[in-house]
C-alpha positions in Angstrom: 0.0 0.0 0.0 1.3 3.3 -0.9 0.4 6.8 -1.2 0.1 8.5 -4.7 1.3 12.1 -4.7 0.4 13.6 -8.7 2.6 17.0 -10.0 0.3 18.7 -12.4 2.6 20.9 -15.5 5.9 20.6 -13.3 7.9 21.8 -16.2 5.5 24.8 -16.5 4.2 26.0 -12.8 7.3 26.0 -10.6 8.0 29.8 -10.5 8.6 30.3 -6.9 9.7 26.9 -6.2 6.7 24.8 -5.4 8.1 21.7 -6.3 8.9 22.1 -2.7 5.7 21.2 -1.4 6.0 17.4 -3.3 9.9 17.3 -1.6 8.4 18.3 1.4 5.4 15.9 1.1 7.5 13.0 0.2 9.7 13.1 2.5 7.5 13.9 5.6 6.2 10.4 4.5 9.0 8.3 3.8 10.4 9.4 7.2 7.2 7.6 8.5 7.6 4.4 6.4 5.2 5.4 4.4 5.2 3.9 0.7 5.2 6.6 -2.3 4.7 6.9 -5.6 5.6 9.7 -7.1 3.7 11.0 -10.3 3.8 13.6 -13.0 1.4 14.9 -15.7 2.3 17.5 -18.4 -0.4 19.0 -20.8 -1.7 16.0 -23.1 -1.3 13.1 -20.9 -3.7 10.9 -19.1 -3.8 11.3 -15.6 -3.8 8.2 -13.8 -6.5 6.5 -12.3 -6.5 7.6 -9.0 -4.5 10.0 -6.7 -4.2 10.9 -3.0 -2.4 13.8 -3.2 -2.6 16.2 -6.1 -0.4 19.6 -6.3 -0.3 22.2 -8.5 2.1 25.5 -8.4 2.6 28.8 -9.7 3.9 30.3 -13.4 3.5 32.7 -15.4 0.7 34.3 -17.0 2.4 33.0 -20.9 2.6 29.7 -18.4 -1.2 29.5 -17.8 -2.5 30.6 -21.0 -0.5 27.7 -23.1 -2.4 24.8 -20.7 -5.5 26.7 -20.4 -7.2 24.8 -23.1 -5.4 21.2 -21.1 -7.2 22.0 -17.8 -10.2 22.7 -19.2 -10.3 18.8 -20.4 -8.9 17.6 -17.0 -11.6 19.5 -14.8 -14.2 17.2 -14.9 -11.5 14.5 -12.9 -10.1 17.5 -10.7 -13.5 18.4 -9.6 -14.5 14.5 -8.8 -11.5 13.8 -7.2 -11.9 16.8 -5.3 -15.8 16.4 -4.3 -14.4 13.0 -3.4 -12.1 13.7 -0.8 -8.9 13.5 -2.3 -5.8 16.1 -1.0 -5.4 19.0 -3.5 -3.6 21.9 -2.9 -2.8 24.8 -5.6 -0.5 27.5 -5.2 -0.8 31.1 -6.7 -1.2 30.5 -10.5 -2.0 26.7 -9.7 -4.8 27.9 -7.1 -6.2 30.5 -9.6 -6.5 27.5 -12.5 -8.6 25.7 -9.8 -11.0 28.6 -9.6 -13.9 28.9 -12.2 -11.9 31.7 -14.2 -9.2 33.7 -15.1 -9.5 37.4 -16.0 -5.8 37.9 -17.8 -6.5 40.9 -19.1 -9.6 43.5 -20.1 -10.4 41.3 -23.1 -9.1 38.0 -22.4 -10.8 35.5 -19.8 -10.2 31.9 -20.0 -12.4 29.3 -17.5 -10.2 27.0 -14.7 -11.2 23.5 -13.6 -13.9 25.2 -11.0 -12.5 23.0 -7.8 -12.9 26.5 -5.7 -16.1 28.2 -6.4 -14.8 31.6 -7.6 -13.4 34.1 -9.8 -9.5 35.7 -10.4 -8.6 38.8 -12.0 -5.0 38.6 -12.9 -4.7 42.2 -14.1 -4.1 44.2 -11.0 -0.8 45.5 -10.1 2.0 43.1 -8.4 1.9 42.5 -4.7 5.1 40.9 -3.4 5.3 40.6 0.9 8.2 38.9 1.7 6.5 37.9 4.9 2.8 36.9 4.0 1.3 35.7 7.4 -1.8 34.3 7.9 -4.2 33.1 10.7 -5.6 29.5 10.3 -7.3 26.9 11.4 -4.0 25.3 11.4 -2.1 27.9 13.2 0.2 30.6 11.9 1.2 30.4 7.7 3.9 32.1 7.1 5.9 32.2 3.1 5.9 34.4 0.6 3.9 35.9 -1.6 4.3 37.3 -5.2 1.5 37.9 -7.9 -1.2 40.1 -9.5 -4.8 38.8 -8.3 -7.7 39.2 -6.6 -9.7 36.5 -6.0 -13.4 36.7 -5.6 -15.3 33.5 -4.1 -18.7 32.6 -3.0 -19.6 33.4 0.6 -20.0 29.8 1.6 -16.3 28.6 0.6 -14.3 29.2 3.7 -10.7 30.6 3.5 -7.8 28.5 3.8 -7.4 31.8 6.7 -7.6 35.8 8.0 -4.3 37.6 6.2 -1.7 39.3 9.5 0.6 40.6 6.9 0.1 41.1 3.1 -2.7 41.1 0.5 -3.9 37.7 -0.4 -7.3 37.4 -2.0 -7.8 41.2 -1.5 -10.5 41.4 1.3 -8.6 40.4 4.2 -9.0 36.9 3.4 -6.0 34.4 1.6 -7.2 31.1 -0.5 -10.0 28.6 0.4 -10.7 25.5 2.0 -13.1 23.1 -0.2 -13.7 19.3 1.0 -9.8 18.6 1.4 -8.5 20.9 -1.7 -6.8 24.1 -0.5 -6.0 26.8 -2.4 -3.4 30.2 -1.2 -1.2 32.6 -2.7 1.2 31.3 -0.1 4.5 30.6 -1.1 8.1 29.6 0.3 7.5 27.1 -0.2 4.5 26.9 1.6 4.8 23.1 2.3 7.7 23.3 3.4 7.7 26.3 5.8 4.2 24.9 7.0 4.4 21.3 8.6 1.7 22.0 10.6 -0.3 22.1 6.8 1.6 19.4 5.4 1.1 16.8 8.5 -2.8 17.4 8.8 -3.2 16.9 4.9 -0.7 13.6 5.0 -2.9 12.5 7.4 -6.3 12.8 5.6 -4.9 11.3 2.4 -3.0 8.3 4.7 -6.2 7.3 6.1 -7.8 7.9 2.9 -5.5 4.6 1.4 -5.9 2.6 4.3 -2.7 4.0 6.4 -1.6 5.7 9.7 0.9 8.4 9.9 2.7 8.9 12.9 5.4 11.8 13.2 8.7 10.6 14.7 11.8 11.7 16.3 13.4 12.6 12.2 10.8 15.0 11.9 11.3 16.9 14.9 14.6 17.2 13.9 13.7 18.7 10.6 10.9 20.8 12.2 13.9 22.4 14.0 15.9 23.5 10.4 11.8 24.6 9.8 11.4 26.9 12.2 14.7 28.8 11.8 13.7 30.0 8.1 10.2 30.6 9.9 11.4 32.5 12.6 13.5 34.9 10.5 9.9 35.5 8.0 7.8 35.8 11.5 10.4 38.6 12.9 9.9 40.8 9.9 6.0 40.7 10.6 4.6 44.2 11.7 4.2 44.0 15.8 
């Protein structure tokens, strides 16, 4: 038995290094002797049958427009997967192609795979906080964050949590919280800098495949290298 971890566009949505958040995922797991398998899908493939884990990260707008058309035939299978329980977490332009649509421009509007009930306009200016905090259910998020939305969603969609420091969605807010898919603007990555996040959500998706996940002494110790890059982000916060 093993856990299935999917990358979707890899070669395309890295920007701000969210391929952290599978390294970080991975080995959280593997520390716990939990079985693997890692997966990739780039615009044209099939995805595989199932997943437990499915991530998606951040690009450029150039980026999103050349798999718009490839998302749009995979939403039908994001949105199942999604209303199904399985773990999905997007990051920045991966969280705004999980929304219902993109606004890129005055003219030009292209639909995403509709996981998180609501709407981006990627036209306003840039908003870069090199430490983007944010109150959760989970605890403190803190990253990074870097990008040129607001995003609108429907009042019954909760947010992934209430912004301390930076912009997020644009009304005090940052991401959403649907089923077990999260969305943020969160960067750093935000996997990484967040094992509070990561645990809970290896958690759901362990249990989800028959498995129990049990921190352990190795994790501690990388919690410890964790908290130094957090604590250096948390002291720049406003006071």
């Amino acid at each position: 038995m093993s856990v299935r971890v999917l990358e979707l566009y890899p070669a395309d949505l890295s920007l701000n290094g969210d391929v952290g958040n599978r390294t970080a995922l991975v080995r959280r797991m593997r520390l716990a002797g939990i079985a693997v398998e890692e997966l990739s899908y780039s615009a044209g493939d099939e995805l595989p049958e199932t997943a437990d884990i499915v991530l998606i990260g951040t690009g450029s707008s150039s980026a999103v427009r050349s798999i718009a058309v490839d998302v749009d035939r995979i939403a039908p299978t994001l949105r199942a997967w999604s209303e199904a329980g399985v773990v999905i977490v997007g990051a920045g332009a991966g969280f705004h192609l999980l929304s219902t649509s993109i606004r890129l421009s005055a003219t030009e509007v292209i639909p995403g795979a509709g996981v998180f009930a609501g709407s981006v306009d990627n036209s306003s200016k840039r908003i870069i906080t090199e430490a983007f905090a944010l109150d959760s259910d989970f605890g403190l998020i803190i990253g990074t964050e870097n990008h040129t939305s607001v995003y609108t969603g429907r009042p019954d969609q909760k947010a992934l949590g209430r912004v301390r420091n930076g912009f997020g969605n644009g009304d005090g807010t940052d991401g959403v919280r649907v089923h077990n898919s999260i969305g943020t603007h969160c960067h750093g990555p935000f996997l990484v800098l967040n094992p509070i996040v990561t645990d809970a959500l290896i958690t759901i998706a362990a249990e989800r495949a028959g498995l129990s996940y049990q921190p352990g002494p190795a994790h501690a110790d990388l919690d410890q290298v964790v908290d130094l890059a957090r604590n250096i982000l948390i002291a720049k916060l406003p006071s």
